[in-house]
C-alpha positions as CSV (number, residue, x, y, z in Angstrom):
1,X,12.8,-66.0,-98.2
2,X,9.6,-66.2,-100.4
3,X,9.8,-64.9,-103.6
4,X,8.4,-63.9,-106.7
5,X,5.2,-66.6,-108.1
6,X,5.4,-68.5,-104.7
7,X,2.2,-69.4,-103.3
8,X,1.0,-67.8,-100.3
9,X,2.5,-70.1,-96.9
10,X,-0.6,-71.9,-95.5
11,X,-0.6,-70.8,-91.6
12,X,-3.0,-69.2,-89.1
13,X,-2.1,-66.7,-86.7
14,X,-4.1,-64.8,-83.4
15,X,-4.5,-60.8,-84.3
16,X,-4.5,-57.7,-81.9
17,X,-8.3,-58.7,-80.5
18,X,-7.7,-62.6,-79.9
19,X,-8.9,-63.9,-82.8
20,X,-7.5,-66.8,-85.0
21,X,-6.3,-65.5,-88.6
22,X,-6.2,-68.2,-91.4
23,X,-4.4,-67.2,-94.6
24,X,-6.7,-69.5,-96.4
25,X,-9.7,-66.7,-95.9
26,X,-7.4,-64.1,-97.6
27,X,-7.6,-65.8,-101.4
28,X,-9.8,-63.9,-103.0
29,X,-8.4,-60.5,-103.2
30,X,-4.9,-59.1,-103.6
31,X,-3.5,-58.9,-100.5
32,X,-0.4,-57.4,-98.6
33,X,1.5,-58.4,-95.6
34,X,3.9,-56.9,-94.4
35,X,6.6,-57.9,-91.8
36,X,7.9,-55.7,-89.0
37,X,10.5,-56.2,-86.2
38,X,8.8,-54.7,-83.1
39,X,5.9,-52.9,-82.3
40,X,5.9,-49.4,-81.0
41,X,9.0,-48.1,-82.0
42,X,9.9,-45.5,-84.4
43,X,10.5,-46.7,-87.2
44,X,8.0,-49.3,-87.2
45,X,5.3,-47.2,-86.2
46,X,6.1,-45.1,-89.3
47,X,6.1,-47.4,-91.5
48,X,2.7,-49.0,-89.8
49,X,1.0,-45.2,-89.7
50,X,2.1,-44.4,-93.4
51,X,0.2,-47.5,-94.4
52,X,-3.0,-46.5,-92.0
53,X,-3.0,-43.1,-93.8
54,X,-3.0,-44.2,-97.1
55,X,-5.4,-47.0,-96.5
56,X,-8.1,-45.7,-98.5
57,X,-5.5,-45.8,-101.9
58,X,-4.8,-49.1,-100.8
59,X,-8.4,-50.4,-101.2
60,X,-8.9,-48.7,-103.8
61,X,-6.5,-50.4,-105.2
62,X,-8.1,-54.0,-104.1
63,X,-5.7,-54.1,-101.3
64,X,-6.5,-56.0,-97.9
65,X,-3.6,-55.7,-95.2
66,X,-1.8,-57.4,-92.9
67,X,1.2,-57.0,-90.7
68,X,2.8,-59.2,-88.9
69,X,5.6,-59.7,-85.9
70,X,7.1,-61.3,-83.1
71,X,5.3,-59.4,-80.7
72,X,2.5,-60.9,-78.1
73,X,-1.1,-60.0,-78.7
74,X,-1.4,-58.1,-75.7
75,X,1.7,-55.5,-77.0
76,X,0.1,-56.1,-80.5
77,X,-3.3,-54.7,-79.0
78,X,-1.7,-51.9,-77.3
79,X,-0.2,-50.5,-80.6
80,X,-3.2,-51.3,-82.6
81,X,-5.4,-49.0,-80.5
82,X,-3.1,-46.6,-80.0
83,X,-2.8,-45.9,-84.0
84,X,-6.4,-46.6,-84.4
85,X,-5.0,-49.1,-87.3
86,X,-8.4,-50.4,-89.6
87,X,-6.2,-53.5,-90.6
88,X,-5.2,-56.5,-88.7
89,X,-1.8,-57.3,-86.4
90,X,-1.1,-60.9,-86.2
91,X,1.3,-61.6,-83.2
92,X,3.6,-64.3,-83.8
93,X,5.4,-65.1,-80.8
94,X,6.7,-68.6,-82.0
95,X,7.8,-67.5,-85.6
96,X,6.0,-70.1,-87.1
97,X,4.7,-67.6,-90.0
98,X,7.8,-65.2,-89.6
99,X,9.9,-68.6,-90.7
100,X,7.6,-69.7,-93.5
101,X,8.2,-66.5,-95.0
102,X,11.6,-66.7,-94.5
103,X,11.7,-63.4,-92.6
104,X,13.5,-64.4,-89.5
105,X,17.2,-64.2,-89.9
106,X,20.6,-63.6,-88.7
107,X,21.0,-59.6,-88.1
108,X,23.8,-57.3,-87.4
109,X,24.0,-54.4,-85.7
110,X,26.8,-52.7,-84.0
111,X,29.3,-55.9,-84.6
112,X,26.5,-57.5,-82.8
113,X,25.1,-60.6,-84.1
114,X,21.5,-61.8,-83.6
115,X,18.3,-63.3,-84.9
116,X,15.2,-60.7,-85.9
117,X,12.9,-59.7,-88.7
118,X,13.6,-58.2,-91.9
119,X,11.1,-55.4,-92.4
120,X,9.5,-56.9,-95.5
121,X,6.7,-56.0,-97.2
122,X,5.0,-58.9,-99.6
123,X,1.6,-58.4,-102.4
124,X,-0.4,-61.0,-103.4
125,X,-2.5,-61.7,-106.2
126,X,-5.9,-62.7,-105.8
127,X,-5.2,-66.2,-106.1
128,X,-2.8,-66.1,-103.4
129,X,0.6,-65.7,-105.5
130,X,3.4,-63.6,-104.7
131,X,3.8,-61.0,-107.5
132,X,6.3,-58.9,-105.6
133,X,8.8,-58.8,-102.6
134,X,9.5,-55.1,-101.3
135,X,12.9,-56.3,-99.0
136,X,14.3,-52.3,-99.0
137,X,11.1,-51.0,-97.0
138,X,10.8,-46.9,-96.7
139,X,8.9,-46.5,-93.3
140,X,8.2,-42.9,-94.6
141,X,6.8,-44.4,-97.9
142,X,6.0,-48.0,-97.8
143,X,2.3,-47.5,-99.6
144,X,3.5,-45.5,-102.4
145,X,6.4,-47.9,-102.6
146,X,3.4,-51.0,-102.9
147,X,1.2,-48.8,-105.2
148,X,4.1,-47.7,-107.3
149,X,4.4,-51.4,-108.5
């Protein structure tokens, strides 16, 4: 998994509306992405709300946001509207960026074994390194968690 004073992965990714991402147009400003397994459920829509409702703090705070999954752009699309989210989703259907960031890994859950995301939550500086890795996400509380560092 990234960590700590690594450099921001070099990738480009397609958000909710179609259009092509490229992390090399978000140096420049501090930046967070954050990682979640699966759009529309609980506790990722949580998580994704608490961050829409504290937007303003973030940008106050030179924030820009991201989030990212596994999801298509169409499903992407469907939960960004929903929400009414004022940042971007990036579907990432072949885990090309969820690998880079080392977020896709081997999960367990009921004795079950399988590969998913690990909600994760990752800030930038403005020069595009990582200052800090959130790994134990509060849906309930993720932007006080990021604003709290």
């Amino acid at each position: 998994m990234l960590k700590v004073g690594d450099k921001l992965p070099q990738f480009e990714g397609i958000n909710q509306d179609g259009e092509a991402v490229n992390s090399e147009n978000l140096i420049g400003k501090k930046l967070i992405i954050f990682f979640y397994p699966q759009a529309s459920t609980p506790t990722c829509t949580v998580e994704a709300c608490n961050l829409r409702d504290n937007y303003s703090e973030l940008e106050k705070a030179g924030f820009q946001l991201l989030g990212i999954s596994g999801d298509s752009v169409k499903k992407q699309k469907n939960f960004h509207s929903k929400h009414a989210f004022p940042y971007d989703l990036i579907a990432d259907e072949s885990h090309d960026i969820l690998e880079k960031f080392g977020v896709w890994q081997e999960k367990k859950t009921f004795g079950k074994t399988y590969m998913g995301i690990v909600r994760t939550t990752f800030i930038f500086d403005e020069k595009g390194i990582c200052t800090r890795v959130i790994e134990k996400v509060t849906s309930k509380t993720a932007a006080e968690q990021i604003l709290e560092g």
